[in-house]
C-alpha positions as CSV (number, residue, x, y, z in Angstrom):
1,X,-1.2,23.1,-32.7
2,X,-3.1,23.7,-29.3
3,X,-5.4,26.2,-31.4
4,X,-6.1,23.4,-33.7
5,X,-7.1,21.5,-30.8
6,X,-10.5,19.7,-29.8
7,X,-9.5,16.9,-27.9
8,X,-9.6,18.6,-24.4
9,X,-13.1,19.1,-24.9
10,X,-15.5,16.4,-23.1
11,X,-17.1,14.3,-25.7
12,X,-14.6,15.1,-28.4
13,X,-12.3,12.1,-29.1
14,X,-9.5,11.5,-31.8
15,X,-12.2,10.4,-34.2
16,X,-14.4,13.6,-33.9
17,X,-11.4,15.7,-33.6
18,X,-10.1,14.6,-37.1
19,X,-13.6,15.1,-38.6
20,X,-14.3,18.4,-37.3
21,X,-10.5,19.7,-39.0
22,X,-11.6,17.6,-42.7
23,X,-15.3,19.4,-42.4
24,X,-13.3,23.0,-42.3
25,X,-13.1,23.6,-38.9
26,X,-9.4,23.7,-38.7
27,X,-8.6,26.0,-35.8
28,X,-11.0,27.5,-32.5
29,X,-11.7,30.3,-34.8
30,X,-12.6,28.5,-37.8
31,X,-15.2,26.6,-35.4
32,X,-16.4,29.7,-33.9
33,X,-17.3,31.0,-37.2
34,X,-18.5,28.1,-39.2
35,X,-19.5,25.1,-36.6
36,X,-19.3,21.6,-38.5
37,X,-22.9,20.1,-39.6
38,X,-22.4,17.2,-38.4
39,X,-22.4,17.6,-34.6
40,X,-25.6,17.8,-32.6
41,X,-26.8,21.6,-31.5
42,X,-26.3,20.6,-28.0
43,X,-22.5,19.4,-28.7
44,X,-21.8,22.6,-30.7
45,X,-23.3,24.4,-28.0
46,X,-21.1,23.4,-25.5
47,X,-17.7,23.0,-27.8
48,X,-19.0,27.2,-27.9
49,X,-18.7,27.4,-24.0
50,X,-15.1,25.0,-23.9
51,X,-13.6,27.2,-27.0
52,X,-14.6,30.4,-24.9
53,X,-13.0,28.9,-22.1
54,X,-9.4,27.8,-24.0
55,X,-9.3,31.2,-25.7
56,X,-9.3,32.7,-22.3
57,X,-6.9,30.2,-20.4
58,X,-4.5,30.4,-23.5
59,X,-4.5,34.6,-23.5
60,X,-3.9,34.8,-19.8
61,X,-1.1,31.9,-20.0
62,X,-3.2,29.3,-17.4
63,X,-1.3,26.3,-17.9
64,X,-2.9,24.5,-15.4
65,X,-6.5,24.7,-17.7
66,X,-4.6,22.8,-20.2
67,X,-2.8,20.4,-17.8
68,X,-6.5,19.6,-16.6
69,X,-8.5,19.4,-19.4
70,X,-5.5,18.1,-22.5
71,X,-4.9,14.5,-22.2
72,X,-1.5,13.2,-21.2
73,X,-0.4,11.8,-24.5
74,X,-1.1,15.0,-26.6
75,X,1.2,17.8,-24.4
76,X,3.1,18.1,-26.9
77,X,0.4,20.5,-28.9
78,X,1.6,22.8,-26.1
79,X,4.5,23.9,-28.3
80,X,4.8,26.3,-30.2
81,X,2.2,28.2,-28.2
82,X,4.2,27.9,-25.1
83,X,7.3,27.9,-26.5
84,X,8.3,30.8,-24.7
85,X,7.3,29.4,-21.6
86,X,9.5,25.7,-21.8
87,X,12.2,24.5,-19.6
88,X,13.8,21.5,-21.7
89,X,16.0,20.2,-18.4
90,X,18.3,16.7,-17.8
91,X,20.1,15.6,-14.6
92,X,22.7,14.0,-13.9
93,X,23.0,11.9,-10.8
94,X,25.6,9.6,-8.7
95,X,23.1,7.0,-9.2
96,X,19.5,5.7,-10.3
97,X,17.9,5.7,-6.9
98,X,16.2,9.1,-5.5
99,X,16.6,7.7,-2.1
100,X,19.5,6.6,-2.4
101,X,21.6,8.5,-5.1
102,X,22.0,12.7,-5.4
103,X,22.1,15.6,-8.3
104,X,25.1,16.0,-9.5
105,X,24.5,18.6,-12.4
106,X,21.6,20.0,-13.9
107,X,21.5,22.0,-17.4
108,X,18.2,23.5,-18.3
109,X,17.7,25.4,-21.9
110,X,14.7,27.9,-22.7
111,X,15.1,27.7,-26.5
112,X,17.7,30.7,-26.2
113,X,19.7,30.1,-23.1
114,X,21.1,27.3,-20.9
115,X,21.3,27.8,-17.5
116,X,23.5,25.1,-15.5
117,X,23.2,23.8,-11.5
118,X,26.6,22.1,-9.9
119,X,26.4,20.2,-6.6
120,X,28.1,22.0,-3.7
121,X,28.4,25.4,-6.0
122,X,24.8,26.5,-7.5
123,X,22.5,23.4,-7.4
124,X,20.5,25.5,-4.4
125,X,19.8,28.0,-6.9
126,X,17.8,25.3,-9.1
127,X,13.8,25.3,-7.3
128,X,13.6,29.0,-8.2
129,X,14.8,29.2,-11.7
130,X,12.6,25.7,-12.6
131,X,9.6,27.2,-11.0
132,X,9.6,30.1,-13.6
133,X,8.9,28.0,-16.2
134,X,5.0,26.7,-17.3
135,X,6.0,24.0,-19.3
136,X,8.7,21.2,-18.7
137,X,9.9,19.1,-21.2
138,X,12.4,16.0,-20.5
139,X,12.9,12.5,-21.6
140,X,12.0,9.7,-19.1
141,X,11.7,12.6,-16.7
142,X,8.6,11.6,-15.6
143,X,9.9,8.2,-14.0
144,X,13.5,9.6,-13.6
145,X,14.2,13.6,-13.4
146,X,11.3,15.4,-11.9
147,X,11.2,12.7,-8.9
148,X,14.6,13.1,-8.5
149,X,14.1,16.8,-8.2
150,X,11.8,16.6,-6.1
151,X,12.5,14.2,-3.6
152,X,16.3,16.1,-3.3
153,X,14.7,19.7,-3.6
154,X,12.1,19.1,-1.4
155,X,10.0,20.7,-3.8
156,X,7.0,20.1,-6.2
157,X,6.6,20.4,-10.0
158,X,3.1,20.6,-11.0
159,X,3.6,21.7,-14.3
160,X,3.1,19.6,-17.4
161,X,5.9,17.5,-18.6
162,X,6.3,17.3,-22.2
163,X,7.9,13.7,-21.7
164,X,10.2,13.2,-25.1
165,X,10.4,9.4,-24.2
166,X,6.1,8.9,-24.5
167,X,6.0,10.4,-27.4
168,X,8.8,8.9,-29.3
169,X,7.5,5.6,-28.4
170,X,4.2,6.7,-29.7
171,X,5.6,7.0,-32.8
172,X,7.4,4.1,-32.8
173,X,10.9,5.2,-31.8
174,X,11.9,2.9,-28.8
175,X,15.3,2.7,-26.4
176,X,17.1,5.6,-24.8
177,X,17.9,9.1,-26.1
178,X,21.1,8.2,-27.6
179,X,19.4,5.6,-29.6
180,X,16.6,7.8,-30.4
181,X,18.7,10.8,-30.9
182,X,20.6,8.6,-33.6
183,X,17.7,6.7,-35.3
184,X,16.1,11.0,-36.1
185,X,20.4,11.8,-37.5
186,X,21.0,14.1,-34.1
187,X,24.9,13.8,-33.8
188,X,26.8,14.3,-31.0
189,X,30.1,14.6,-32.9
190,X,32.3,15.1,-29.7
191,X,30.2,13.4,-27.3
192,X,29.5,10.2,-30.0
193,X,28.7,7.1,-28.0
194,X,29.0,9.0,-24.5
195,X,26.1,8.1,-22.5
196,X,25.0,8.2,-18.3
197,X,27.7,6.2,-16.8
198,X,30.4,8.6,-18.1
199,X,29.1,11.4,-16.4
200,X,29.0,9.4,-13.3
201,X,32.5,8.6,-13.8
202,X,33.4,12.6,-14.7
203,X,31.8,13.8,-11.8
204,X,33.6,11.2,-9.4
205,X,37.0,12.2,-11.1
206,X,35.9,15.6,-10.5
207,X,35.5,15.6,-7.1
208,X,38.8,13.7,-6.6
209,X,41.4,16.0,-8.5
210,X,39.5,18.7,-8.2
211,X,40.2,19.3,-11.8
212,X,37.4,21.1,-13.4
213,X,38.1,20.3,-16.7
214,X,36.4,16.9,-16.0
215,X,33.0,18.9,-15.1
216,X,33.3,21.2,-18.1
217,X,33.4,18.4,-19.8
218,X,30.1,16.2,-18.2
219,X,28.3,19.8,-18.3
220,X,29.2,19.8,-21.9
221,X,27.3,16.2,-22.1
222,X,24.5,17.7,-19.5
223,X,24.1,20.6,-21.6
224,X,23.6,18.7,-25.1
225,X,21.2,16.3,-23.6
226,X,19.1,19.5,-22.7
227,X,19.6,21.2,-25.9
228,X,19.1,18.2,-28.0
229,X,15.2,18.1,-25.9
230,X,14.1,21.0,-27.9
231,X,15.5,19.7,-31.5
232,X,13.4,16.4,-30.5
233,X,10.7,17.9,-29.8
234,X,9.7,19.7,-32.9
235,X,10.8,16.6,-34.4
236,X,8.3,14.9,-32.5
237,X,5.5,17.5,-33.6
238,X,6.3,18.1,-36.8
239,X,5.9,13.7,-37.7
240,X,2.9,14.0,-35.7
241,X,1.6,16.5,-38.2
242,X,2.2,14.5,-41.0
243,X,-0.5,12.1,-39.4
244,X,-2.9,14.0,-39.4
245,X,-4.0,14.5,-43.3
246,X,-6.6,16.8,-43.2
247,X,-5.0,19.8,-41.1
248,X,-3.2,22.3,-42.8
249,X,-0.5,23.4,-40.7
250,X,3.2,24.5,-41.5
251,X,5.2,22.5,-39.5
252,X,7.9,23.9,-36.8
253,X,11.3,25.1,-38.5
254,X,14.4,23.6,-36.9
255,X,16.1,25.3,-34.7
256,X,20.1,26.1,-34.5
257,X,22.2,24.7,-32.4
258,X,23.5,26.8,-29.5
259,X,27.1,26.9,-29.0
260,X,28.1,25.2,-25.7
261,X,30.1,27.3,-23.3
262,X,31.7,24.6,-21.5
263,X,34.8,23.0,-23.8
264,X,35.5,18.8,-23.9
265,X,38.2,17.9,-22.7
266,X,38.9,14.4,-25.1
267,X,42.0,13.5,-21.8
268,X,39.5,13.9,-19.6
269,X,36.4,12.3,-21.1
270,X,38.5,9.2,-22.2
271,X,40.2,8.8,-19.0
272,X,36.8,8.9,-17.2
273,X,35.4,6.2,-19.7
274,X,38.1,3.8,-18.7
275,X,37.0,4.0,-15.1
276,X,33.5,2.7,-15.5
277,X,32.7,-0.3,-14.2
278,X,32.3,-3.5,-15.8
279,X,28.9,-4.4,-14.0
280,X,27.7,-1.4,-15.7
């Protein structure tokens, strides 16, 4: 989709972008080799120089160019392109508060592999292996996760952030990613109904029995929430394709799921839902 692309460019808004794909020019290329008639010399001219420009930032992976010149609300036309280049990552904290509140657990998936952080064992590891990464995908992470992350870390994340929960709501999918996750039919089978407060409770139970069959179990829940990113996401692209009429583009096959290596523990996970509180 980023190919197909002419909203970064400076004059170039959603109404010019969708004329410029339903007068032929469906992709940089096309452009390139048959410029619309519509549009002014002067305009073709410099959608020329931009094209030259994203061709060149796109073969030499500058993720920044795009971060600069690709409004907010349309990252997500940085997969597939960068799909090799995504780190779809959730938290899981003690609390809602940055200041006040600290990591618990942190699962990130590349589309092939999940990588997992623990408090106390690994989570030190965590700034390097997220800094690999060009892309960052998440859901509310923009108000939630990546501050976390950073105010814990002591680090900074300038890469884009793919935020699932902006783009849901932009197509009209509203409420948290269980709720969204179950209006698209993405079942948790195991994990049905389990949401935040139940890791907070796992971890707690965790660190008092020492028992680690309660943290298999809430990296289980850590690791599906990161997992389930990815599924979202080309859910999210593929609908968004749909809206747009005039561009002929295949949309994004779904992905397997990836078998968890950490097993539920049903004991565990329904001993820790009793203990959450009832201010919650």
């Amino acid at each position: 989709m980023l190919t197909n692309s002419f909203i970064h460019i400076d004059g170039v808004g959603d109404i010019i972008e969708r004329r410029i794909w339903a007068e032929g020019a469906q992709s940089w290329l096309d452009f390139l080799s048959a410029p619309p008639k519509f549009l002014s010399y002067p305009m073709v001219k410099q959608i020329y120089k931009e094209l030259e420009k994203s061709m060149q930032a796109l073969e030499e992976g500058d993720i920044y160019y795009f971060k600069r010149t690709l409004p907010t609300r349309y990252h997500w036309r940085l997969y597939p392109e960068f799909k090799d280049y995504i780190c779809f990552f959730d938290i899981e904290t003690t609390g809602l508060s940055a200041f006040q509140s600290h990591i618990t657990t942190v699962a990130c998936y590349d589309g092939k592999k999940t990588t997992t952080f623990v408090r106390d064992e690994n989570l030190h590891d965590l700034p390097d292996h997220i800094k690999k990464y060009k892309v960052l995908s998440t859901f509310n992470g923009k108000m939630f996760d990546v501050p976390f992350v950073e105010q814990e870390m002591k680090i900074r994340l300038g890469q884009p952030n793919i935020d699932l929960m902006h783009v849901l709501k932009g197509l009209g999918y509203k409420g948290g990613l269980k709720a969204c996750e179950n209006k698209l039919g993405i079942g948790r089978e195991e994990l049905k109904g389990v949401d935040g407060r139940v890791a907070i409770t796992l971890w707690q139970c965790f660190k008092e029995t020492g028992n680690r069959d309660f943290l298999d179990t809430m990296l289980a829940y850590n690791v599906e929430d990161a997992v389930n990113l990815q599924r979202l996401l080309i859910i999210c692209h593929n609908m968004r394709l749909e809206q747009y009429k005039t561009l002929e583009i295949d949309p994004i096959p779904e992905t397997p799921k990836p078998e968890c290596e950490y097993k539920i523990n049903m004991d565990c996970l329904h001993l820790s839902i009793k203990k959450i509180p009832t201010y919650f």
